[in-house]
C-alpha positions, 0 to 999 in steps of 0.5 A: 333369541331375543325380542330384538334379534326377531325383529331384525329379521323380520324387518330383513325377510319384508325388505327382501320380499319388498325388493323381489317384487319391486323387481318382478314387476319390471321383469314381468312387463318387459317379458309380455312387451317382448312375447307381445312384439315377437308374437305381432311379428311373426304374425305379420310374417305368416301373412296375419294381419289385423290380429290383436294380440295380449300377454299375461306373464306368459300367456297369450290371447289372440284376437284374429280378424278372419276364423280360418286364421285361428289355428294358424295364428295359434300354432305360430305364436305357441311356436315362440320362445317363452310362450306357455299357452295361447288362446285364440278368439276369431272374429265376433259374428255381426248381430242380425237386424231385429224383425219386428211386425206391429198390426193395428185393427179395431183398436186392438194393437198385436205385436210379432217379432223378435228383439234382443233383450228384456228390456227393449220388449218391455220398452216397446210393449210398454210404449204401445200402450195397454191395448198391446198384445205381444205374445208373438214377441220373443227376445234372442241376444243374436240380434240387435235392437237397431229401430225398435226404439222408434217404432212406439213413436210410429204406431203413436202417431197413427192411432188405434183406429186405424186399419194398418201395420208396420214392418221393420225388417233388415233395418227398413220399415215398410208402412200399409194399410189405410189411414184416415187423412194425409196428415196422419200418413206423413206424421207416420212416415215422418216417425219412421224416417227418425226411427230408421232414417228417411232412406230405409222407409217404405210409404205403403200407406192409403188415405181412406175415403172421406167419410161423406164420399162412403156414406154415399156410396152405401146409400147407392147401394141396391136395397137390401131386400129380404123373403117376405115377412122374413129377416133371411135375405134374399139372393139380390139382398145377399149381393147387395151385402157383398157390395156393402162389405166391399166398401167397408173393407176399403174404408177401415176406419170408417164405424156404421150402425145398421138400421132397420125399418118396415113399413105400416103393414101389421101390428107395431110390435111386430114390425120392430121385432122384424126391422131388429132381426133384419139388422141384426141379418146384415151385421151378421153377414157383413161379419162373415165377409169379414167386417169386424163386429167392433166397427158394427152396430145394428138398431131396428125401428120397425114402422116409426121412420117412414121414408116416404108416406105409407100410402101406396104399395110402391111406397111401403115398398121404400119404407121396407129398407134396411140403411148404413149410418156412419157414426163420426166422433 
């Protein structure tokens, strides 16, 4: 054949092609259009309503809205004329709310719970600053991130010195613990309304005691008394401790030094070496009633700080003490 012979069929064999599909394509849509409205149809007659329903060529995929309907809606649409194959998908599962518990005690900040992805921990984490611990922070795509976002903002506005926790479960946030004023209280309150809306926050929250009213009560304190020459407590000292826990439980935030103090009787050196380890003794057992240390400090001054003059055995009496100091600032 000659070059020109070629070409002429090629040119015929394309424009035969170029007409087949032109005619497929209307052809293939009209055959999904019909399998789609008979497939709806019969479905809305075997009472399955809802149902979303696609065609590729031949091929049916169904989304029904209740998973005991989906070998139903399979069988009645595989029933159909021109229907090779269906697949049917039931209803997607609603993602469960994320649970999610901040902590805050002695600047240290530990964050539980579960989130749905990588980036809202990381998110969260990141929002806590760098004193964030969250180990206890695992991720499941089953949930969703609904509130996450905003509990940053809560635990910002309440600080790190605070003694409190935050609680987001089943779209609510539940707020406890102690704060420092009640400004802080509704800041905190006021960021986890944005979070999760005003309606779904639990205020659990306290405002501490002024730190003045504290320093009162530890200085109502019965004295701390210890056996002689001796930093081991005695029993009244050991119940006066108790009392002193008691009000530094209540007053989370609230920082003290302890200061130790003896009276002139025996050498200088001796003396400060007792009025440290007598210190020393009530950090030891406030700490043990579950004082954290990071809120402790203890400084002994042996003979320096009289009370009242050293004259009398009365007076030397006072002089042997041990007191709270609040630090502020």
């Amino acid at each position: 054949m000659t070059k020109r012979t070629w070409a002429g069929i090629a040119v015929g064999v394309v424009g035969l092609l170029g007409i087949g599909l032109a005619q497929g394509i209307p052809n293939r849509h009209s055959i999904e259009d019909n399998l789609t409205r008979r497939s709806s149809a019969a479905l809305e007659q075997a009472g399955i309503s809802g149902a979303e329903v696609r065609f590729t060529g031949r091929d049916g995929t169904l989304v029904v809205t209740s998973a005991a309907d989906v070998d139903r809606a399979r069988d009645v649409v595989a029933a159909l004329d021109g229907v090779r194959v269906v697949s049917v998908q039931g209803p997607k599962a609603p993602k469960r709310k994320p649970t999610v518990t901040i902590s805050v005690e002695g600047g240290l900040v530990e964050v539980t719970g579960v989130v749905p992805d990588e980036a809202t921990r990381a998110a969260l984490v990141g929002g806590l600053g760098p004193q964030a611990q969250a180990s206890g922070l695992t991720i499941d795509p089953g949930v969703s991130a609904d509130g996450v976002s905003g509990l940053a903002g809560v635990a910002g506005s309440l600080g790190t010195k605070e003694k409190v926790k935050i609680e987001l479960r089943d779209g609510r946030v539940t707020l406890s613990g102690s704060v420092e004023s009640a400004a802080k209280r509704d800041a905190a309150v006021a960021a986890a309304g944005r979070a999760v809306g005003s309606g779904n926050v639990t205020d659990q929250l306290t405002v501490a005691t002024p730190p003045e009213e504290v320093q009162r009560a530890l200085i109502s304190l019965p004295p701390i008394t210890f056996e002689n020459d001796s930093a081991v407590l005695t029993p009244e000292g050991q119940a006066a401790v108790a009392k002193a826990a008691e009000i530094l439980k209540a007053n989370p935030a609230v920082v003290v030094r302890i200061e130790g103090h003896t009276d002139g009787t025996g050498s200088a050196a001796t003396n400060l070496t007792l009025s440290q380890a007598r210190a020393r003794t009530v950090l030891d057992a406030l700490v043990a009633q579950g004082i954290a240390a990071s809120r402790l400090s203890s400084e002994g001054f042996g003979e320096t700080r009289p009370k009242v003059p050293d004259t009398t055995p009365d007076n030397r009496a006072i002089n042997r003490r041990v007191e709270f100091v609040i630090q502020t600032g």
